[in-house]
C-alpha positions in Angstrom: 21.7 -5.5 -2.3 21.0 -4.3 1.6 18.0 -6.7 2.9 16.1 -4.2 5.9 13.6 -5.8 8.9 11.6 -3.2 9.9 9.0 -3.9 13.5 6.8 -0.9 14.0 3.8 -1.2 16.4 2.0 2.0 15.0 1.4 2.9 11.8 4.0 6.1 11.2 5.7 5.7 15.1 9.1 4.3 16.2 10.9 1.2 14.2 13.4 -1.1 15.3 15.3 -1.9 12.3 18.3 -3.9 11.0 20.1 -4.4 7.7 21.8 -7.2 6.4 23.8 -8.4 2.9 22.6 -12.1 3.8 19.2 -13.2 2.6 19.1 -16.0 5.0 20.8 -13.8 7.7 17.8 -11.5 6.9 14.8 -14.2 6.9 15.9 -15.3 10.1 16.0 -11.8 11.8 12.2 -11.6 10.1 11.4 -14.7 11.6 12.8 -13.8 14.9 11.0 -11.2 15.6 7.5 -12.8 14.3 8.3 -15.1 16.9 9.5 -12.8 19.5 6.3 -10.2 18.9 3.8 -11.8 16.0 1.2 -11.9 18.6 0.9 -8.3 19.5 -2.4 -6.9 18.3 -0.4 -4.2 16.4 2.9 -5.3 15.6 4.0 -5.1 11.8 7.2 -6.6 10.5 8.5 -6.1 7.1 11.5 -7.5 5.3 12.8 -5.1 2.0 15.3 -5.1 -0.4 17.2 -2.2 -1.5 19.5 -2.1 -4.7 19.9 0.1 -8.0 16.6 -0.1 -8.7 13.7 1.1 -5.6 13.3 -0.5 -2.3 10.5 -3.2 -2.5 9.0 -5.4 0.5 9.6 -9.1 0.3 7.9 -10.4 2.9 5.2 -8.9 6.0 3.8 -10.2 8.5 0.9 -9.3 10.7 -1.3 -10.8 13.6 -4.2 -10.4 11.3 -2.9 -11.4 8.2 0.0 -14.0 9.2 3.3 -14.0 6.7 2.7 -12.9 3.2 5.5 -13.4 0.4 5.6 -11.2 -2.2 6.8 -11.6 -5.8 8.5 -9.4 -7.9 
């Protein structure tokens, strides 16, 4: 399984993304950059997992919303 954090400030525009095998590695990263850019107005950060079956978010964060965990 290949855990992505994805930060995008506009909806469709430019990512910064990374990709780890670790789930804590790959929490941490997410956590990161909450802290680094949670406050921006914009900012959205997502953490996915990708495997034999289709990519599906496990966790997003957003100014408005704050972190939400999502179940399978």
């Amino acid at each position: 399984m290949v855990l992505e954090v994805v930060l995008r400030f506009t909806a469709g525009g430019p990512v910064v993304t990374g990709e780890w095998r670790s789930n804590e590695t790959a929490v941490r990263k997410f956590r990161s950059l909450v802290g680094l850019y949670g406050d921006h107005a914009t900012a959205t950060i997502t953490l996915t997992a990708s495997g034999p079956e289709r990519p599906r978010v496990l966790r997003t964060w957003t100014r408005e919303h704050g972190e939400t965990v999502l179940t399978a």
